[in-house]
N, C-alpha and C positions, 0 to 999 in steps of 0.2 A: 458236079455234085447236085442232086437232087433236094431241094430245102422245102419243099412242096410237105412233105410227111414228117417232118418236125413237129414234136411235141416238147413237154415241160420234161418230161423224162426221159423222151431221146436227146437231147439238146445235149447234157450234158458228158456222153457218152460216144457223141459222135464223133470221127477225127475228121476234121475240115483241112487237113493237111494231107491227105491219105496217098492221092495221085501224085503232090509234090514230093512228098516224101519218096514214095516208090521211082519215080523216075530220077530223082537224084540218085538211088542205092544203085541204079541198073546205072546210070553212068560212070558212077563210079568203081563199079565191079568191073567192065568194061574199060575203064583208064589202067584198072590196076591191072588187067589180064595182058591188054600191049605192052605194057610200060616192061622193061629190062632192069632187071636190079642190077646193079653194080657191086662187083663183088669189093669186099673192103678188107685188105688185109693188116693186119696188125704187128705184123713183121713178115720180110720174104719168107717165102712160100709158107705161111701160118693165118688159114682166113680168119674172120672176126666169127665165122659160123661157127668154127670149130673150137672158142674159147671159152664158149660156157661153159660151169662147171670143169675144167681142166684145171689142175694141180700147175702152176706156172714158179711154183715159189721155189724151185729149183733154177730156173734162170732169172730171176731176179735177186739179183747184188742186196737187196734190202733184205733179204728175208732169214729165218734164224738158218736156214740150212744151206744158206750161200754163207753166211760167216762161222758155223761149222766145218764147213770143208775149205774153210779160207779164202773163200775168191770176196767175200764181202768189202765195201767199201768204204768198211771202218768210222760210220757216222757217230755209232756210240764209242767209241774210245776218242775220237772227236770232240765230244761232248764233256765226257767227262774228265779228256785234261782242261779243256777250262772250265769245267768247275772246278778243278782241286787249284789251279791256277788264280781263280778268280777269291774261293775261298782263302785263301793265302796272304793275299792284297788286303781286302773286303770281308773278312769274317764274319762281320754283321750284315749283310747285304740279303737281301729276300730271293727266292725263287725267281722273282717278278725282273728282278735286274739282272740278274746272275743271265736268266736269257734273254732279254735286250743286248746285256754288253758282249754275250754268244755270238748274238745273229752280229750284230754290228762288226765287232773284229772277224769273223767268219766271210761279210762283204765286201771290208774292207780287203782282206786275203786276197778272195777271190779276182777284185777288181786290180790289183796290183798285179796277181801272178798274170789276168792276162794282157794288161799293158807288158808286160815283161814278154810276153809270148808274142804278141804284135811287134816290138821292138827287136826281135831275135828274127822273127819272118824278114821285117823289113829291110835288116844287114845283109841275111842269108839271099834275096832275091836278087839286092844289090850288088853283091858278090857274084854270084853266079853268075846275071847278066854282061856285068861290066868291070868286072874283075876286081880284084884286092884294093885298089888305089881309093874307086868308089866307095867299097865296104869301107873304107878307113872315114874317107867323107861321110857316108850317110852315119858311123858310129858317133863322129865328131857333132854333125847336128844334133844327133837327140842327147846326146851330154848339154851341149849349148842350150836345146830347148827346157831339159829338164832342171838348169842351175835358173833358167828367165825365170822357171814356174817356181821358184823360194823366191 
């Protein structure tokens, strides 16, 4: 850059960045034109180009026209047996607890059905490996472990 023909009122006008700037842009127009995107799909064969603006709330279980047609996954009838549940109990109870004590028995659920699911795999694998005799043993440990944990 030339600073030689600088005045008071070129000064403030001039871009002292000009050649950095431009060879940055050219590098980088030139990283982006090698570079390969990666296509990224959002489920088999459904790219993530093709999801904008696309209507999906037919295959999603949340949505009012999945529990319309009944394939939905029943979160609000979830919901509101325990509230008529919790109501029941707790009549005076607020909003505010009514879903804490939701989510709480809701994890607690979840977290038992899949200890129960784990417990069921681990008979089924013992069985199948090593026959009925094991299954009986590996049932008989997790009775054992489960009466240690009271």
């Amino acid at each position: 850059m030339d600073t030689h023909g600088l005045t008071n009122e070129t000064l403030w006008t001039t871009d002292f960045a000009r050649t950095e700037k431009a060879k940055f842009l050219q590098s980088q127009s030139r990283s982006n034109r090698t570079k390969r995107s990666k296509t990224i799909y959002v489920a088999p064969g459904i790219s993530a180009q093709s999801v904008w603006m696309t209507d999906v709330s037919g295959s999603d279980c949340r949505s009012v026209k999945a529990q319309l047609d009944g394939r939905g996954d029943y979160r609000v009838a979830w919901w509101k047996l325990n509230c008529l549940l919790h109501r029941l109990f707790k009549p005076r109870a607020t909003l505010e607890q009514m879903m804490y004590a939701f989510h709480s028995r809701h994890h607690a659920l979840t977290f038992k059905r899949l200890e129960v699911l784990n417990d069921y795999r681990i008979l089924y694998q013992a069985m199948r490996q090593q026959g009925h005799v094991a299954g009986l043993r590996s049932a008989f440990r997790q009775l054992y472990e489960l009466r240690k944990k009271k």
